[in-house]
N, C-alpha and C positions, 0 to 999 in steps of 0.2 A: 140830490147830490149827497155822495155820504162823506161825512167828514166826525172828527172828535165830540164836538158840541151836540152834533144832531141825536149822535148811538149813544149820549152816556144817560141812561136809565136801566133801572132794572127789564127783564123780560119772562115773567111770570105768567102763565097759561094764556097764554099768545096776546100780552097786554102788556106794553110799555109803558112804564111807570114809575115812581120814584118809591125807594121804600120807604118804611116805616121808623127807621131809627132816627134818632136824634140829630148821630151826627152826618155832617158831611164829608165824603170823600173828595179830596180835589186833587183834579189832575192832572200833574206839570211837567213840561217837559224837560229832560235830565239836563240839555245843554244850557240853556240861557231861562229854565227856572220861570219859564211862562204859564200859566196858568191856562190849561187848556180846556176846561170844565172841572164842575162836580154834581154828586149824584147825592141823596142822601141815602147810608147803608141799609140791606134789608137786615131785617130781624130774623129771631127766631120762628115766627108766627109768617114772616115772610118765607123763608125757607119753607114751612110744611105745606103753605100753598104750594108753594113749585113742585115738592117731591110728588101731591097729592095728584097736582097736573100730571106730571110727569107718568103717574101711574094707570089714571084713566083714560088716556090717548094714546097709551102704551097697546092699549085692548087696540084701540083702531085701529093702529098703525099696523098691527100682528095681521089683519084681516086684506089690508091690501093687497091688491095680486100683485107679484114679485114682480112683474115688469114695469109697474106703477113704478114700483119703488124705485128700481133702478132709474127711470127717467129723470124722476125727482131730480134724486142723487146729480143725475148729469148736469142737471138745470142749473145746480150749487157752480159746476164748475164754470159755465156762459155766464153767471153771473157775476163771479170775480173777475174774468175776461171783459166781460163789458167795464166794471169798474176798477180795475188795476192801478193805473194811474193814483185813484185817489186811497185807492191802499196803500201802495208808494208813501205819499206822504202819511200818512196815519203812521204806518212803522218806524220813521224818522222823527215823527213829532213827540210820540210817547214815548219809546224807549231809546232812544236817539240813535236807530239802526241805520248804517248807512246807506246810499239806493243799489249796491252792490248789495248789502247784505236783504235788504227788503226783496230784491229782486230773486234772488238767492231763495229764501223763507216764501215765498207767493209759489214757485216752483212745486217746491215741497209740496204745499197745499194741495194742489190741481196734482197731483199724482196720487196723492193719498185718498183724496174724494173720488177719483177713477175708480182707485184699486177697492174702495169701500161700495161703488154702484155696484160691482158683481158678486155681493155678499148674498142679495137679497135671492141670485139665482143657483146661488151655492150651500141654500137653507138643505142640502140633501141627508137621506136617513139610511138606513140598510135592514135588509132581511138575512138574518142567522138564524141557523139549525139548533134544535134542542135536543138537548137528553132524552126528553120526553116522545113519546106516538103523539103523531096526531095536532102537535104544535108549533107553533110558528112562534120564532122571540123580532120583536120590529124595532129597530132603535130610532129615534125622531131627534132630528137638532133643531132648540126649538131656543129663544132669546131666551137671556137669564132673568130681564125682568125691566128695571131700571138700573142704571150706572149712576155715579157721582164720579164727577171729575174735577179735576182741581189741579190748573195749569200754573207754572211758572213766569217770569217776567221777561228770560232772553231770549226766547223764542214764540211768542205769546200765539200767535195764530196758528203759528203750526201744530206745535206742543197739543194745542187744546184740540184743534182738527183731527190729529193724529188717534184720540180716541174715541172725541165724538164721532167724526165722519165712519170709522167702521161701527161703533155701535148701534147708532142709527142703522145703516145698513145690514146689521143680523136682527132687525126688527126691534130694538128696547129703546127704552123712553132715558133721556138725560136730563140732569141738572147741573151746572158748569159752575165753580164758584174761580171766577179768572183772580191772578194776582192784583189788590191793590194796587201796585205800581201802572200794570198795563188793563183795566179794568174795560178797555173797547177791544183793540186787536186781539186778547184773549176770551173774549168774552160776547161782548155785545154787537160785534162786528160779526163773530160767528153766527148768532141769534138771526140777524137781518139776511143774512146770505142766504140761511134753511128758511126762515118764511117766506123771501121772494121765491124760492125755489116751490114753495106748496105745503110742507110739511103739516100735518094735522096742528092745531091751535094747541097749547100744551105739553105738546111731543119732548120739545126743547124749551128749557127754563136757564134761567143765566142772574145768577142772584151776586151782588157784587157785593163785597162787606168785607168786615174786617173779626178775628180770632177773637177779636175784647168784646165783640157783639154777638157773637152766636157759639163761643166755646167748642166743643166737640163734637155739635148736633148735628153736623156735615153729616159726619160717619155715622154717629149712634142713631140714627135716622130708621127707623123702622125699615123702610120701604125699600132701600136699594140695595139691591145683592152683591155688587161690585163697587170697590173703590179705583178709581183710578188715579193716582200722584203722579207728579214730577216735581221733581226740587229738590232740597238738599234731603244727604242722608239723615242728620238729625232729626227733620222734622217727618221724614218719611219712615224710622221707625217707629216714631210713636203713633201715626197714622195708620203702618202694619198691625201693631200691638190693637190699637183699639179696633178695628175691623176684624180680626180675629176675632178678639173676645167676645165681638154682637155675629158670628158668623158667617162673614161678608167677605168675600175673597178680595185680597189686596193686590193689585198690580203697579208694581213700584219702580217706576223710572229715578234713579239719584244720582249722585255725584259720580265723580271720574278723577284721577290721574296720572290721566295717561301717559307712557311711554311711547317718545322716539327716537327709535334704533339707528344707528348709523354705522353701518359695518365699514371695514375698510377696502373692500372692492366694491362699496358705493358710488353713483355716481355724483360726487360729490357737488355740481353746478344743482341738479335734481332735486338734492336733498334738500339747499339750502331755502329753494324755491318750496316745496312739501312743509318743511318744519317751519318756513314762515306762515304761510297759508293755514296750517295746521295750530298755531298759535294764536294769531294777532287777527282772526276775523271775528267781526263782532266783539271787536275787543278782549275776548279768549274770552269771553260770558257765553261758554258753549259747553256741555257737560265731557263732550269730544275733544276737549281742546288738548294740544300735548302742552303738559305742566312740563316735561321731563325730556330733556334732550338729550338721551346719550350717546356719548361719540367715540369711536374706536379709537385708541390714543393715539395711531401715527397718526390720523387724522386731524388729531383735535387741534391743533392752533390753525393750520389752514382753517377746517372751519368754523371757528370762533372770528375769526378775522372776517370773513364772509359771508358770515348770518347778520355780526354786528352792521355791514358796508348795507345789506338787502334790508333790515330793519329800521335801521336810520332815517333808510328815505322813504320810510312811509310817511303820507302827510297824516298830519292829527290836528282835529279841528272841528268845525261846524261839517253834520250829515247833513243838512243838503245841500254842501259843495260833494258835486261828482266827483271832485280828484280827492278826496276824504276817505281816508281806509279807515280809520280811526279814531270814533266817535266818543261820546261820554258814555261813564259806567252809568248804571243805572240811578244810585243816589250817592248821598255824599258820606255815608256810613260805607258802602262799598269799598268806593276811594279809602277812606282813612284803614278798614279792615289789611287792604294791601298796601298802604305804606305801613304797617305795623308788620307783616309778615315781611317785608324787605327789609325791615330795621333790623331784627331777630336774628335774619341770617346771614347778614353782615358780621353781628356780633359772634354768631357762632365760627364766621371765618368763611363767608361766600365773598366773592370778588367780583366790584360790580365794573363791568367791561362795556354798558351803554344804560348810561343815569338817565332816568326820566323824571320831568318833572312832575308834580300833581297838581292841575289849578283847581280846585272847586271838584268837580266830576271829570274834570279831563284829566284822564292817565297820561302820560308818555311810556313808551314802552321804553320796558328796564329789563335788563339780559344780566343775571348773576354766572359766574363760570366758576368752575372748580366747589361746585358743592357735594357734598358727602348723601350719602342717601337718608342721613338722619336727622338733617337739618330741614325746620320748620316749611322751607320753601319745596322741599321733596317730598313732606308727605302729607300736606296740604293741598287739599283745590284751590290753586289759584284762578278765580274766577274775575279775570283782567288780566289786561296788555303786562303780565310779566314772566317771564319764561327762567328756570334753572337748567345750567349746562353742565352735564356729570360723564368724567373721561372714564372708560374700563378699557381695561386690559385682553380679558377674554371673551367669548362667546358665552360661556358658563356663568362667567359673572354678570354681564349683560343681561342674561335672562333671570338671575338670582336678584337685580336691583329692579328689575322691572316688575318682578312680583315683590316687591319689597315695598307694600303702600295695602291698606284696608279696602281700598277699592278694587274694583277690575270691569271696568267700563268697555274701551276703546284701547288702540294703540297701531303703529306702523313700524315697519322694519324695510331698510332700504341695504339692498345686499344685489350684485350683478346676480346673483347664483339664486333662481327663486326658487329652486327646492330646499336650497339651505333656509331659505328664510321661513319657510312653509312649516319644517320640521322646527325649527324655531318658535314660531308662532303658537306650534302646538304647547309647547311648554310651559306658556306665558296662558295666567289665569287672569282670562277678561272673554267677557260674550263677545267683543270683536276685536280684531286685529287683521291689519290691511298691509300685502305685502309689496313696495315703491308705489306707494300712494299715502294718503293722508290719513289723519285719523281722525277727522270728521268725515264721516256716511252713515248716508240714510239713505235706503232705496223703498218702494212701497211693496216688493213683495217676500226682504232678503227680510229671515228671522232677526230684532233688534230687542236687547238689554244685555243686563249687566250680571256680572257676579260678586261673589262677597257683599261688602258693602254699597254697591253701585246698583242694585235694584233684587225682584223677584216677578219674575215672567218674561213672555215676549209678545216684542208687537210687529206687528205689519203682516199684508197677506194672511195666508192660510193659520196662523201664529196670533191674529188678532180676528181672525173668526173665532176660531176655539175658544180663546178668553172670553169673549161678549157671547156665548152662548152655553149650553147646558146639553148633554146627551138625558133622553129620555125614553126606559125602556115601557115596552107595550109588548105584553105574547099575548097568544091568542090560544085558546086550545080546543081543536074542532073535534074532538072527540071525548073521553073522559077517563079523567083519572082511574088510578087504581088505589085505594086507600089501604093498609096495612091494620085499622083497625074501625 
């Protein structure tokens, strides 16, 4: 049976284990602060076993015939299918997801492990013509080598799947260092699913630890030619920076926030239903989540009145009551981070039109209105149940405050007129934007990241083969040169 207690160990060249550091990680859950295991962290000596795993089963795994692979791959998804349920609770116990949102996140997964089984048969190369008589140039796609990854805590299983599963699948070896906070559903939960499924011993390593135990040896790691992040942008570019400097391509999933547009021949019932949705799932600990509600002004007090009536009644409480939208932040630094951003911009002159309370981890969601694009709560990720409402006037401006934030993640535009909103969209500097729909998606084969400060590359589909893999050229030449001296 899998549960918290059973997967929390290291998983080090196909060997569960506990690591080498001193201390213990322990792992509780956000809502009622239970203690649901601990692990003791791996080292640095732990880490270079894995990466070293990682590298000689890397050779094996390159060798198997691509239908192997893909089967593998498939096995991954029967496996969470037979065991779903107790993934269910796993997502609710560790990061207090609710079973709407777990069920939600589990979806993800088995789409992404799909799209990643036909990598192995998509390993294809090409024959071009040369300059030259007589030769032939062959390009080969061949894996990069080993990846690190290094998942966040709001969407732990996906997030980490989302790069494991295709890299595995363009043939290279992984080493996963999941978040502290979610250290199984990110992590060691991923680990169990790819062994039950076959995977070579070592292929996948999942080393759980903490920044004050192993410093920057993630990256500066010899062996892996790829970084893979998610998480905030602060810590993402110094993860850029250092992977640059050792030569390592960085793939940078980060922060967002997002704008939602509200034109005034929107449907305004649609909307209300969209920018709740678009907010307050998973407690808006979504990089997608819309920070930023903007609303056409003849609109704006209708709805202001109507987002407050549809947010209200969301219940907030214990995840695993099914009537539960809205569960705890992740810890109690989180919580206190966003009541310090809704103090700020109170004082700057936001107006709060649905007060929420903070017990411990649980948010109530809090709706500020009439805030200015320069105020803390605008150009801030708000990562939690609290949303800022900003009226404009024009379409120009509209799009002038929507680029008005260091990010450019995600965002939605809700206009009856979808060419208008289309030509809109274009304007707006974010790697996605959705028009009368939300601004959280993620499909497994639509190109996904950010601009500006919200990341560097893309993933899913044909966009996350590329990244896990390397062109390599091969000419041949059946005849011979002619030399000039």
């Amino acid at each position: 049976m899998l549960n918290i207690e059973t997967l929390s160990n290291q998983y080090i060249g196909g060997v569960w284990r506990n690591g080498n550091g001193s201390k213990k990680l322990v792992n509780r859950n956000p809502f009622n602060q239970e203690t649901l295991s601990s692990v003791d962290i791996a080292t640095v000596e732990d880490l270079n076993e894995a990466y070293e795993a990682a590298f000689t089963a890397q050779k094996e795994w390159e060798a198997v015939n691509p239908y192997k692979k893909r089967d593998i791959l498939e096995k991954a998804v029967a496996y969470i299918d037979l065991h779903e349920d107790e993934i269910v609770n796993m997502i609710i116990d560790e990061l207090g997801g609710t079973r709407l949102k777990a069920a939600f996140e589990i979806g993800l997964v088995k789409n992404i492990i799909r799209e990643a089984a036909t990598f192995p048969l998509r390993m294809e190369g090409k024959i071009l013509p040369s300059v030259e008589d007589h030769k032939e140039n062959r390009l080969y796609r061949i894996p990069a080598g080993v990846v690190g990854v290094i998942s966040p805590f709001n969407f732990p299983f996906y997030l980490s799947m989302k790069s494991v599963a295709p890299a595995l699948g363009a043939g290279n070896g992984v080493v996963l260092k999941p978040h502290e906070e979610t250290p199984v559903t990110g992590g060691s939960l991923v680990a169990k699913i790819f062994e039950e499924a076959g995977i070579p011993k070592g292929l996948l390593n999942v080393v759980i630890t903490e920044i004050e135990e192993i410093g920057d040896a993630f990256v500066e790691h010899p062996i892996p030619r790829i970084i893979s992040f998610t998480g905030s942008t602060t810590i993402g570019s110094h993860i850029g920076q250092l992977a640059i400097k050792h030569f390592k391509k960085p793939i940078l999933e980060l922060g967002g926030n997002s704008a939602f547009i509200v034109m005034e021949d929107a449907d305004i019932d649609y909307a209300v239903k969209a920018a709740t949705f678009s907010r307050f799932t998973h407690q808006g600990q979504i990089c997608m989540s819309a920070n930023r509600v903007l609303i056409h002004r003849p609109l704006y007090d209708t709805f202001v009145k109507q987002y407050c009536d549809k947010v209200a009644s969301l219940k907030v409480g214990d995840p695993r009551d099914p009537a539960t939208i809205i569960g705890p932040v992740v810890n109690e630094r989180q919580a206190q981070n966003l009541r310090s951003v809704i103090q700020t911009s109170i004082q700057q002159g936001a107006r709060v039109v649905l007060d929420g309370q903070i017990e411990d981890n649980l948010v109530h969601p809090t709706i500020l209105a009439d805030v200015s694009p320069s105020m803390m709560a605008a150009q801030e990720e708000l990562f939690g149940p609290v949303v800022c409402l900003i009226p404009f006037e024009t379409e120009e401006e509209a799009i002038a405050i929507a680029n008005d934030t260091r990010f450019g993640l995600s965002g939605a535009i809700h206009t009856s007129n979808v060419e208008r909103g289309v030509q809109m969209a274009k304007q707006i500097h974010t790697g996605m934007i959705h028009v009368n729909d939300i601004t959280i998606n993620d499909e497994p084969i639509v190109a996904f990241g950010g601009e500006n400060q919200s990341g560097i590359g893309r993933l899913n589909g044909q966009w996350s083969l590329d990244e896990f893999t390397t062109m390599k050229w091969i000419s041949v030449n059946y005849g011979q040169r002619t030399f000039p001296y």
